[in-house]
DODOZA-806266 format. One record per residue: x, y, z of N, C-alpha, C in turn; residue number from 0; residue in one letter. Coordinates in nm, 2 decimals, decimal comma, padded with zeros to 4 digits. Atoms other than C-alpha are relative to their C-alpha. Layout:
N
n.east n.north n.up ca.east ca.north ca.up c.east c.north c.up pos code
X Y Z X Y Z X Y Z NUM A
...
This chain:
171
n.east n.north n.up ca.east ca.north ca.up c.east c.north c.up pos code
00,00 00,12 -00,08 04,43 -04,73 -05,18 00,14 -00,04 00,02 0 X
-00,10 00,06 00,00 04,71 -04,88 -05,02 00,06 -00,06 -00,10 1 X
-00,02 00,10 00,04 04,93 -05,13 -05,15 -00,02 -00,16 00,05 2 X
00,03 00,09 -00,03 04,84 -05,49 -05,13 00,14 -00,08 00,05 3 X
-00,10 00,07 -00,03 05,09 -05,66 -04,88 00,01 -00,14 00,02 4 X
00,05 00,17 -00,02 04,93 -06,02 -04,90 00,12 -00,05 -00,08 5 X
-00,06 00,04 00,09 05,15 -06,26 -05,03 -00,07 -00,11 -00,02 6 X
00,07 00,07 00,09 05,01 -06,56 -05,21 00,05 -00,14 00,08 7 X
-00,01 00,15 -00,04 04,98 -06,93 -05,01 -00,01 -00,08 -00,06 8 X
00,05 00,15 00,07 05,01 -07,28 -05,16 -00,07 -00,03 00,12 9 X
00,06 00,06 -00,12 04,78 -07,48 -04,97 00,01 -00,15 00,07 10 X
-00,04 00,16 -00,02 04,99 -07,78 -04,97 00,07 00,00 00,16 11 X
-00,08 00,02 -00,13 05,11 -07,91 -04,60 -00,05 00,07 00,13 12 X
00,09 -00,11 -00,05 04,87 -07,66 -04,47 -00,12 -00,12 00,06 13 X
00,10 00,05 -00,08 04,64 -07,77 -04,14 -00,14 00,12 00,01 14 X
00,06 -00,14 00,07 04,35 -07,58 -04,31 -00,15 -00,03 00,10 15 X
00,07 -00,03 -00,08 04,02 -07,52 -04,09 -00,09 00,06 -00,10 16 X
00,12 -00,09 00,07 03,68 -07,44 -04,29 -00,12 00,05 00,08 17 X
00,09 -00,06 -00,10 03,40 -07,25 -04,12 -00,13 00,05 -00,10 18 X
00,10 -00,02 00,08 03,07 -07,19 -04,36 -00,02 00,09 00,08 19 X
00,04 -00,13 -00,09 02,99 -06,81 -04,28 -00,17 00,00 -00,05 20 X
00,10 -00,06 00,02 02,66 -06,78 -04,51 -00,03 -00,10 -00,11 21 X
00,05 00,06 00,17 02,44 -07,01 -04,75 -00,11 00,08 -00,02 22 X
00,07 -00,07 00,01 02,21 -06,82 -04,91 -00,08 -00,06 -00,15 23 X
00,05 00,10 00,09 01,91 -07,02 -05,12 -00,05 00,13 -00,13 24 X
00,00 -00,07 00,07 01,85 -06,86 -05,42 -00,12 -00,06 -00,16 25 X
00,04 00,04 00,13 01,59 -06,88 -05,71 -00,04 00,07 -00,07 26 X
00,06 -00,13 00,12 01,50 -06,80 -06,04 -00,06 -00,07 -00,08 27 X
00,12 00,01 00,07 01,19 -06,81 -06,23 00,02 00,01 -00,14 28 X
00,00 00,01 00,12 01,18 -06,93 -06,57 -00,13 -00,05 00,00 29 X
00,11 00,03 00,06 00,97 -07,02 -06,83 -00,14 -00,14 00,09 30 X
00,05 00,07 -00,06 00,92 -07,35 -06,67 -00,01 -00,07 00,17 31 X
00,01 00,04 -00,18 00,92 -07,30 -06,29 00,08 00,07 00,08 32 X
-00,09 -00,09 -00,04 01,17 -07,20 -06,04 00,07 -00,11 -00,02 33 X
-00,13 00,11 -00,02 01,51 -07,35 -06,05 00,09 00,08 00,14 34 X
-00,06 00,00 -00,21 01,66 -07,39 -05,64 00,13 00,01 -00,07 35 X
-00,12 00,07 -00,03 02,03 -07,33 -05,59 00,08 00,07 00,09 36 X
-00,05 00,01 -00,11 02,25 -07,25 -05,34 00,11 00,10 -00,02 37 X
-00,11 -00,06 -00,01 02,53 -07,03 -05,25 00,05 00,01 00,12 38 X
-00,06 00,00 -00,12 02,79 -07,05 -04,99 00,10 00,10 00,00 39 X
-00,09 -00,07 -00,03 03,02 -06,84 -04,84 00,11 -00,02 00,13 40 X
-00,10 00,09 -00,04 03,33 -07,00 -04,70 00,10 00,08 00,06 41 X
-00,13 -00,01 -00,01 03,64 -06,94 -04,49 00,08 -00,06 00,04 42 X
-00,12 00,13 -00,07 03,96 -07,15 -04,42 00,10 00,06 00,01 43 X
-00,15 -00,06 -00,07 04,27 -07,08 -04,25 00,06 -00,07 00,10 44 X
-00,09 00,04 -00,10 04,56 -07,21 -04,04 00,01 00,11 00,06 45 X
-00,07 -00,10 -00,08 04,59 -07,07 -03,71 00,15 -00,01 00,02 46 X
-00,14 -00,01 00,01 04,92 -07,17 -03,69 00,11 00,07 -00,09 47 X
-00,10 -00,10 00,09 05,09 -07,04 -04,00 -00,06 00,10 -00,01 48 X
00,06 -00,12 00,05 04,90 -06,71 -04,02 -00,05 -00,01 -00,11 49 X
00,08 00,01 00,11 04,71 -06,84 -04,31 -00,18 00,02 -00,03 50 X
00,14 -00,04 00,07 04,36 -06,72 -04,46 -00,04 00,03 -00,10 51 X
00,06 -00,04 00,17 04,13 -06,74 -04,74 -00,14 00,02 -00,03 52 X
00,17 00,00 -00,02 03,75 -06,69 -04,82 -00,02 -00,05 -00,11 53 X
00,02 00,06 00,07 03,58 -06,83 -05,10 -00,18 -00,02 -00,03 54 X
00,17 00,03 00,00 03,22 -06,86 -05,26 00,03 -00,11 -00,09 55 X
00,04 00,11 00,07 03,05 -07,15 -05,44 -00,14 00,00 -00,02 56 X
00,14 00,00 00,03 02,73 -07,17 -05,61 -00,06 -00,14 -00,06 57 X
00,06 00,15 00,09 02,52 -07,55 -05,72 -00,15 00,03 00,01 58 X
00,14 00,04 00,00 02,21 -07,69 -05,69 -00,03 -00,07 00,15 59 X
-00,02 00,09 -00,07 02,30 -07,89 -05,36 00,08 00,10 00,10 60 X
-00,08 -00,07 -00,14 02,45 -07,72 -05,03 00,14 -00,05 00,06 61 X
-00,14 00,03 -00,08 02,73 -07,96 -04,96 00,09 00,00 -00,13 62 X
-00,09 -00,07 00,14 02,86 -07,90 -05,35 00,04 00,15 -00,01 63 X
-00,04 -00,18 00,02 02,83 -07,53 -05,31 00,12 -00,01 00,09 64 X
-00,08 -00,01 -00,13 03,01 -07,57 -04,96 00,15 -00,03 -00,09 65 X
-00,11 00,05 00,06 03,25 -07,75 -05,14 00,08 00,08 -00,11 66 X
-00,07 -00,09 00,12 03,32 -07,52 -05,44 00,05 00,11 00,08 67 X
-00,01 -00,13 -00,06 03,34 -07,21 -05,17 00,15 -00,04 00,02 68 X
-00,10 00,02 -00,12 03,62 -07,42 -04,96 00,14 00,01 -00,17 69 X
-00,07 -00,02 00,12 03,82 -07,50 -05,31 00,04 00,16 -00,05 70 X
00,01 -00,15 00,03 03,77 -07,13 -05,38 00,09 00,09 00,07 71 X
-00,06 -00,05 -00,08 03,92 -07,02 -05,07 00,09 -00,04 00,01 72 X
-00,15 00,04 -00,01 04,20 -07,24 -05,11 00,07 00,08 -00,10 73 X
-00,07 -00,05 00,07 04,32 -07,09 -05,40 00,03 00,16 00,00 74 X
-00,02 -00,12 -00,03 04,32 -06,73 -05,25 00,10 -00,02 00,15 75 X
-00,03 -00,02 -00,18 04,47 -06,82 -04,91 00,14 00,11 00,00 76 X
-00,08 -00,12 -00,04 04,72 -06,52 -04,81 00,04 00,00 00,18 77 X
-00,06 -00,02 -00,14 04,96 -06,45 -04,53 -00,02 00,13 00,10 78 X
00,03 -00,12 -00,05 04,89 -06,22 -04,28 00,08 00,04 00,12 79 X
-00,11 -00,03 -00,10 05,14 -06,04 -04,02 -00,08 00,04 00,13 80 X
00,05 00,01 -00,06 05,06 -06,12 -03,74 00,14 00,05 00,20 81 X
-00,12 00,03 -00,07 05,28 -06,04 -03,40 -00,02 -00,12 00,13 82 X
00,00 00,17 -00,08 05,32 -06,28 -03,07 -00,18 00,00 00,03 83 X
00,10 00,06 -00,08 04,98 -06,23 -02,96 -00,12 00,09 -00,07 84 X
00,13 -00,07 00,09 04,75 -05,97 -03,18 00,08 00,09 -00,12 85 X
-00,04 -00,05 00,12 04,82 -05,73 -03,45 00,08 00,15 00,00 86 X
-00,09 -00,13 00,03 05,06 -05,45 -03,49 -00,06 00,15 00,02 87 X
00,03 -00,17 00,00 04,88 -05,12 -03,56 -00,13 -00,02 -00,05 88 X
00,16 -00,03 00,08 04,52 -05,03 -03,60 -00,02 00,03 -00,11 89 X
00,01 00,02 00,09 04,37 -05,07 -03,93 -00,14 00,03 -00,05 90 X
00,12 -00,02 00,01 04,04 -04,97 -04,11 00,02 -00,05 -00,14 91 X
00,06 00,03 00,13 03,90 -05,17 -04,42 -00,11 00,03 -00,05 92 X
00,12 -00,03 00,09 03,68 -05,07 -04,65 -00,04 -00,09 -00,15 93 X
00,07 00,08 00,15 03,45 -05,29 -04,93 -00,15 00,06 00,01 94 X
00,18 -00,06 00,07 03,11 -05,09 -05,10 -00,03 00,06 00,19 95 X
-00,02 -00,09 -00,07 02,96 -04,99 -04,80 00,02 -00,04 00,16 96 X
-00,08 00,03 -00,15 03,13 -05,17 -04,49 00,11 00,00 00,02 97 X
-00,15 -00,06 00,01 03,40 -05,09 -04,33 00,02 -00,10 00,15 98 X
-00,01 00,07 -00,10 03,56 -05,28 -04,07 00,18 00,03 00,08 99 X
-00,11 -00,06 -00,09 03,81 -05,15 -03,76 00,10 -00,14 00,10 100 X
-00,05 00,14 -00,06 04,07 -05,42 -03,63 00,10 00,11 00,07 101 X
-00,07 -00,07 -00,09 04,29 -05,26 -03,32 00,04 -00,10 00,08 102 X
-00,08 00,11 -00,08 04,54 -05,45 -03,13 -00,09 00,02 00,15 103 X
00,02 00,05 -00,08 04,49 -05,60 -02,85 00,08 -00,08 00,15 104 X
-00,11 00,11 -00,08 04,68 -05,73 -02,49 -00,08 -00,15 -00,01 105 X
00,03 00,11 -00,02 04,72 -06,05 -02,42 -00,12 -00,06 00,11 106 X
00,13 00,07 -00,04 04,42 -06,27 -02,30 -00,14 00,08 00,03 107 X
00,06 -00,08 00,09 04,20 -06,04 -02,44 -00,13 -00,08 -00,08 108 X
00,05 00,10 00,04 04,05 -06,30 -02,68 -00,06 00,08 -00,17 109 X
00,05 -00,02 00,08 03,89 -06,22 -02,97 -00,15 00,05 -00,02 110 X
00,10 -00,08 00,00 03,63 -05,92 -02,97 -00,02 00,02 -00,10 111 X
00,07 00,00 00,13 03,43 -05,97 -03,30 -00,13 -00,05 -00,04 112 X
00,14 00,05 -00,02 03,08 -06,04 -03,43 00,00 -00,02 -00,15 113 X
00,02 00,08 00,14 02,96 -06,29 -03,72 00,16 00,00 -00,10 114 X
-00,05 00,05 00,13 03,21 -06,31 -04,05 00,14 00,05 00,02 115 X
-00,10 -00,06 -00,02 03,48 -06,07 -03,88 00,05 -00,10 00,09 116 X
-00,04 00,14 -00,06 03,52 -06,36 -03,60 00,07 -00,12 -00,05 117 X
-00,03 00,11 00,06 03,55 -06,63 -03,83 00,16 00,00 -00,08 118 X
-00,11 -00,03 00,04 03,82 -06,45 -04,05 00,10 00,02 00,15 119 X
-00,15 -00,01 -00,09 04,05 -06,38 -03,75 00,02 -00,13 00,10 120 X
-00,01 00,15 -00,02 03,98 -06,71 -03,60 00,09 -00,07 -00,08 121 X
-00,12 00,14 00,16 04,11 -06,88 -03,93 00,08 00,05 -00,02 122 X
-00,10 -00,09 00,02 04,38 -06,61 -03,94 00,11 -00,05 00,15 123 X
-00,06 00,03 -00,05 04,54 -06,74 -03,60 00,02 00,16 00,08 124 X
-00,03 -00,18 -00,03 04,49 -06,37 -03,46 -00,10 -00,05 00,18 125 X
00,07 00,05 -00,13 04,42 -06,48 -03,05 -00,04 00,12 00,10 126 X
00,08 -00,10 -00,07 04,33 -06,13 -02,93 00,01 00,11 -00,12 127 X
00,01 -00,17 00,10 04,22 -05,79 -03,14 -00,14 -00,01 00,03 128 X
00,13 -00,06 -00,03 03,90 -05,57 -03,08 -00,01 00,07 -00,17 129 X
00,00 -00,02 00,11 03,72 -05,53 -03,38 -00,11 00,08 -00,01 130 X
00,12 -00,12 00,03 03,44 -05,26 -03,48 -00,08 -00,03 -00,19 131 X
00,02 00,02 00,14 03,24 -05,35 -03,79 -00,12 00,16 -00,03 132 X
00,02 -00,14 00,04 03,10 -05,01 -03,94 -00,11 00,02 -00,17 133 X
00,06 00,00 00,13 02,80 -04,99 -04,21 -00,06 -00,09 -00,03 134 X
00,08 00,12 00,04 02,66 -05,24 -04,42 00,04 -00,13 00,09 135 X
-00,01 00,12 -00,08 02,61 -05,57 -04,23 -00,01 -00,14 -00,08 136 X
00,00 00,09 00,10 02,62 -05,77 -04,58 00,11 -00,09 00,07 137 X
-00,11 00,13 -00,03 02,86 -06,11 -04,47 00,13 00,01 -00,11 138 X
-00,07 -00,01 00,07 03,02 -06,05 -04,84 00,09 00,13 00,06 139 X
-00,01 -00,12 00,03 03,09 -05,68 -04,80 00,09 -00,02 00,15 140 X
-00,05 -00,04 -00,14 03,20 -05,73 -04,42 00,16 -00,10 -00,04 141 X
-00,15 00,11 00,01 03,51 -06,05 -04,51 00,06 00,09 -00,08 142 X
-00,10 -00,13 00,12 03,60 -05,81 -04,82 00,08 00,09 00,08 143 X
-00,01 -00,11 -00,05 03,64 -05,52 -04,60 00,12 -00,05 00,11 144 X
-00,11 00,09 -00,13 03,83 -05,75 -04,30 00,16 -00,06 -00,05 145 X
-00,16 -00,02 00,10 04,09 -05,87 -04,61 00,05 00,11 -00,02 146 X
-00,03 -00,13 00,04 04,11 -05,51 -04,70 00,11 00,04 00,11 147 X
-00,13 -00,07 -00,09 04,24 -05,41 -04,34 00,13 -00,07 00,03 148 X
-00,09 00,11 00,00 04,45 -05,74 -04,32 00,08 00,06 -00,10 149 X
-00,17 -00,05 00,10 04,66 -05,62 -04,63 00,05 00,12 00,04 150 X
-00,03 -00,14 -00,04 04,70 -05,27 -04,47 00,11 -00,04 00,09 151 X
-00,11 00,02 -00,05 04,91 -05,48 -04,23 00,19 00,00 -00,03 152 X
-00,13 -00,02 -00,03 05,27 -05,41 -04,20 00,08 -00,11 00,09 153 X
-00,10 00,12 -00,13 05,55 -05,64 -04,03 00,10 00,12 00,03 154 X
-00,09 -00,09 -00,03 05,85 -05,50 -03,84 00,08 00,06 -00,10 155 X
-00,07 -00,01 00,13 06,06 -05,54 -04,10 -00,01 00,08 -00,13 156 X
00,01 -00,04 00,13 05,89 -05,41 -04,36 -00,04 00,17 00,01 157 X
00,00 -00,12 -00,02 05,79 -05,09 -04,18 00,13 00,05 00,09 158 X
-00,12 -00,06 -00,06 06,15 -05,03 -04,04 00,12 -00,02 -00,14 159 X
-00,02 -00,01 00,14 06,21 -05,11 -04,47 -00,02 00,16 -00,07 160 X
00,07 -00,13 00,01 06,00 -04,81 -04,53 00,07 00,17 00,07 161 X
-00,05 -00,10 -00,02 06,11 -04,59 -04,33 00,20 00,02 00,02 162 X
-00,16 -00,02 -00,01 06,52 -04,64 -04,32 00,04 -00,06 00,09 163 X
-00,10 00,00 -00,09 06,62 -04,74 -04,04 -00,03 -00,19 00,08 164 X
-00,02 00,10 -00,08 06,71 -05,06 -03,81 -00,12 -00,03 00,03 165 X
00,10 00,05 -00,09 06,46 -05,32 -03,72 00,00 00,07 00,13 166 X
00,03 -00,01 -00,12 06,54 -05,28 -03,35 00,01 00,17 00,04 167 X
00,02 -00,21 -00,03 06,52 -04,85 -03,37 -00,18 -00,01 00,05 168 X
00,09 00,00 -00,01 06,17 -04,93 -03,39 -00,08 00,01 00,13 169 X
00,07 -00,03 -00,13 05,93 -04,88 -03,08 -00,12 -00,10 00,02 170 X
């Protein structure tokens, strides 16, 4: 596996944007009945700074879970390189068994994605890329997989780091 190029956001001063991808009710049978509770699955992000984060939460109550997910996601939020108008170099992530394909994009273009892959590049500030989701159609397994190809991202810099030579040698 790659290395992870994310770097790690405070989420102070940050114009943060939450989007609930998935609540999913949940119960379990005990001695004395079922006991209800909730689980969400959350993402928030600045489109302006390139910021994104996901986040679960689990209560008894739907706007508590909601609430523990968005908390959740704040404390993961990560930068993502992004250039003027989509994303650098095609990318494939993989989590258990989905995989998800992000491929630049020209401008006004828009954002070709479906369910949980939408939401993350929404909240990512990413205004055109064509995306391919591949495999399991789980909501967890698909954001995992969509971080995955997001850290695979590279900036100019850091791939004209890599290989030796001058930013502007680059193509």
């Amino acid at each position: 596996m790659p290395p992870q190029s994310f770097k790690k956001q405070e989420s102070n001063g940050l114009n943060l944007k939450e989007q609930v991808i998935s609540i999913n009710r949940v119960t379990k049978v005990v001695k004395g009945g079922k006991n209800l509770s909730f689980a969400a699955l959350v993402v928030v992000g600045d489109p302006n700074q390139k910021v994104v984060g996901f986040g679960t939460g689990k209560a008894r109550e739907v706007p508590a879970a909601i609430k523990k997910g968005i908390e959740s996601a704040k404390r993961g939020l990560k930068k993502v390189h992004v250039q003027n108008h989509t994303i650098l170099h095609t990318v494939l992530g993989r989590f258990g068994a989905g995989q998800v394909l992000l491929k630049p994009a020209p401008a006004g273009t828009g954002v070709i994605a479906g369910g949980p892959v939408r939401a993350v590049m929404q909240a990512a500030g990413v205004p055109n890329v064509l995306t391919k989701s591949i495999g399991s159609r789980n909501p967890h397994n698909m954001i995992r997989a969509t971080f995955a190809a997001l850290a695979q991202l590279r900036g100019r810099q850091e791939v004209a780091d890599l290989r030796g030579i001058a930013k502007e040698k680059l193509g």
